[in-house]
N, C-alpha and C positions, 0 to 999 in steps of 0.2 A: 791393100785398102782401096775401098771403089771409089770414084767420085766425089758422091752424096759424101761418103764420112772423110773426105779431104775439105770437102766446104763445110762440115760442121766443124772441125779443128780451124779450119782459115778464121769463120765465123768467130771460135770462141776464141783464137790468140787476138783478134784484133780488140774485142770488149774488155779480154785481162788488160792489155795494157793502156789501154785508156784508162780504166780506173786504175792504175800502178803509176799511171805517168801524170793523171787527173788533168789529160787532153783528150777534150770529146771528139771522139770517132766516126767513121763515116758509117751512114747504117749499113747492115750486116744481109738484109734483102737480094743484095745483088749476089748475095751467096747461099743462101737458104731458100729464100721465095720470100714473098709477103703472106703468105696464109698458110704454109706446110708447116705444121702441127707437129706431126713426128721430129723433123728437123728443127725446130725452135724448140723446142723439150729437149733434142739429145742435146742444143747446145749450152743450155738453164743448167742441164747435167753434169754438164764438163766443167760447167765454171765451180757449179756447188761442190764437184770433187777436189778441185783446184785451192776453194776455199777450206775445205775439209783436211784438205791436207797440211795444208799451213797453222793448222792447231786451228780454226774457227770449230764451235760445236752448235748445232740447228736446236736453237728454242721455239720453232713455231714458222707461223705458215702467215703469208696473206694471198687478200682474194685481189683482183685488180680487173677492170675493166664490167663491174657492176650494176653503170650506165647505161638503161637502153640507148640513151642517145649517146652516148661514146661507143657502144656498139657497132649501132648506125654507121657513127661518124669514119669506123675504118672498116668496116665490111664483116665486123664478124656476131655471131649467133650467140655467143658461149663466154664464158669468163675468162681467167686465166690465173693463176698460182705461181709463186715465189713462196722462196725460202727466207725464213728471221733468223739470224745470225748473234751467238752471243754480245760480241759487239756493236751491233745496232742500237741497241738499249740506252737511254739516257732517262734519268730522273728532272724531274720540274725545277727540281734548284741546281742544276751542272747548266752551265754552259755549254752551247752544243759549237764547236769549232768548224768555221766555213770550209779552213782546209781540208776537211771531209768529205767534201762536196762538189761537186760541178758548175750541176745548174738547176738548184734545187727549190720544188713547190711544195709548199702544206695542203692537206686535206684533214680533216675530219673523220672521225668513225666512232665506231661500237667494236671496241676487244673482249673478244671471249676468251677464258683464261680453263682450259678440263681439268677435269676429277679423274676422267675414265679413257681410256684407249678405245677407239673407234674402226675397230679392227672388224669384227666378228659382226653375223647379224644383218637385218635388212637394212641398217640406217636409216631408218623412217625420222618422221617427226619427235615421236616420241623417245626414240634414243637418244637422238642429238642434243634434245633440252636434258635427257638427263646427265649427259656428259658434262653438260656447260657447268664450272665450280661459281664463276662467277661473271660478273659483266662489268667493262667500266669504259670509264671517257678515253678516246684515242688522237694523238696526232699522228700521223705517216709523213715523215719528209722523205719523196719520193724525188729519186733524180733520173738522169740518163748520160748513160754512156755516150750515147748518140748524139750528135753534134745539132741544137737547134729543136732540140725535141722530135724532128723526123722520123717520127716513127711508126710502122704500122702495125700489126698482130706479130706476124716473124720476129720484129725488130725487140719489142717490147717480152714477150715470152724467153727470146734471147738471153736479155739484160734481167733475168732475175723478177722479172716484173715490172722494169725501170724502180725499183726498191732499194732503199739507203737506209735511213734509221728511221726507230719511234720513239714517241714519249707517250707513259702510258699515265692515268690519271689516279688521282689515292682514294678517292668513292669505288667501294665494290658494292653492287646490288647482283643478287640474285636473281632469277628468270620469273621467281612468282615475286618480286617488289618490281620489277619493271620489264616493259615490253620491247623488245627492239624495233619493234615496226611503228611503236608510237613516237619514238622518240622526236624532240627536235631539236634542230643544231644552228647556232648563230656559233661566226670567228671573227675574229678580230685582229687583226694586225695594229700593232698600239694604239689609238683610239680608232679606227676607222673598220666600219663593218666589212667587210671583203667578202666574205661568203655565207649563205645558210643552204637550210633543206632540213631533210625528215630523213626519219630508214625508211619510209616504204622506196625512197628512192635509190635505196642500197638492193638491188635484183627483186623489186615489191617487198623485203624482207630481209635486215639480217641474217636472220635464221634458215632463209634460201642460199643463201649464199655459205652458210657454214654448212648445210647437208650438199649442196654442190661438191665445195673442198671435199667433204670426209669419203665422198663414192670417188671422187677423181685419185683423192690421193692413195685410195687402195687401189683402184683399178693401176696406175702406175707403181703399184709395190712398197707404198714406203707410206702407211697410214698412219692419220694422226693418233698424238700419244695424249696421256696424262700430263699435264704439266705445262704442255706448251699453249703459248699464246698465239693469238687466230686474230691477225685483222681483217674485218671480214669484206670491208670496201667504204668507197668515199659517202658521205649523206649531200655531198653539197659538192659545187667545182672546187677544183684547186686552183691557188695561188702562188704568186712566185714569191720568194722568200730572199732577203737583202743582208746584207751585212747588218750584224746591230737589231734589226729584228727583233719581236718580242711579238710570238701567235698564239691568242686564247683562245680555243673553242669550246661553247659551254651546250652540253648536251641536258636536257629535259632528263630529271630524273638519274642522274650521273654525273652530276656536278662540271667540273669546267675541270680542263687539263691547258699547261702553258708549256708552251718551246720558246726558248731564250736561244739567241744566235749569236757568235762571238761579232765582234767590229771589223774582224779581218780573217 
């Protein structure tokens, strides 16, 4: 074994057991780099095998880092992908258990839920919309392994996407009843507004950012399917989330989705 794939195993034992032990870790950069691509993917890899093996099964995909200026903010050009794990999923009436969690933010989004595998073909515009079966309101409660949120591009494509769980919302619209680039998003953390924004702040477009996924995830081997759900990135900042908690974000055209947080 060379070097490189000794720091990607270092890399991926140290993020298992933070999240096994739910003590956040020291970032993983001093073992990968902050921007090698290759090694931050095999390590995404090894964890999603690790997960994989333990009975988890991959219902879907999210986008992360579809912020120009989160871009900006840690040096990189490009999005980046995580895997949705059957167990991530909560409904609007469970209570979502902190001991799940680290140190965990809400965001906002637009979920697109396929009809069709995105396999085959140029993945143009107009494939992509015909895959989408439908559309609807998203929460992402995004964490980190990483102690402090320190993290740069390496550290975050590492960890899954820094990715935890979603709640997805009970409004489905289809692609000709509503637009994702028009959408707009106000949240709410029990009465107090804490974040809004639009899609066009999602990569100028949802819809960019799901043809991004569908050419990334074939070029890497493992294209999107039928069935699975696609979050495609944030409309607004994220927020940090408390014990007790209770976060609504109501999208234009998609009604509103709520995340309930247990008291402890």
């Amino acid at each position: 074994m060379d070097t490189e794939d000794l720091s990607v195993v270092a890399a991926s034992e140290r993020l298992l057991e933070a999240a096994a032990s739910g003590v956040p870790c020291a970032p993983v950069r001093d073992l990968i780099g902050a921007s090698d691509i290759e090694a931050a993917y095999a390590v995404q890899a090894r964890g999603t095998a690790a997960r994989l093996a333990a009975g988890a099964t991959v219902v879907g995909r999210k986008i992360g880092l579809t912020s120009k200026a989160v871009q900006k903010q840690i040096g990189v050009d490009q999005p980046d992908l995580g895997y949705l794990f059957d167990d991530m999923a909560y409904g609007e009436h469970e209570v979502i258990p902190m001991a799940r969690l680290l140190q965990p933010k809400a965001e906002a989004e637009v979920a697109f839920v396929l009809k069709e595998d995105l396999v085959d073909g140029d993945l143009d515009d107009a494939q992509i919309r015909r895959a989408v079966d439908y559309v609807t309101a998203a929460i992402e409660i995004v964490d980190s392994r990483v102690a402090n949120w320190d993290i740069t591009f390496g550290d975050t494509v590492a960890d899954n996407g820094s990715s935890a769980l979603y709640v997805l919302g009970s409004e489905r619209r289809t692609l000709e009843e509503v637009e994702p680039v028009s959408v707009a998003m106000t949240m709410v953390r029990g009465d107090e507004q804490v974040s809004h924004g639009n899609g066009a702040a999602c990569l100028d477009d949802p819809l960019n950012a799901m043809a991004w996924l569908a050419r990334t995830a074939r070029d890497f081997g493992d294209p999107l399917r039928a069935g699975q759900v696609i979050l495609s990135g944030a409309l607004g900042p994220m927020v940090a989330v408390n014990p007790g908690d209770v976060v609504t974000a109501t999208l234009t055209g998609l009604g509103s989705v709520t995340a309930t947080f247990s008291e402890e």
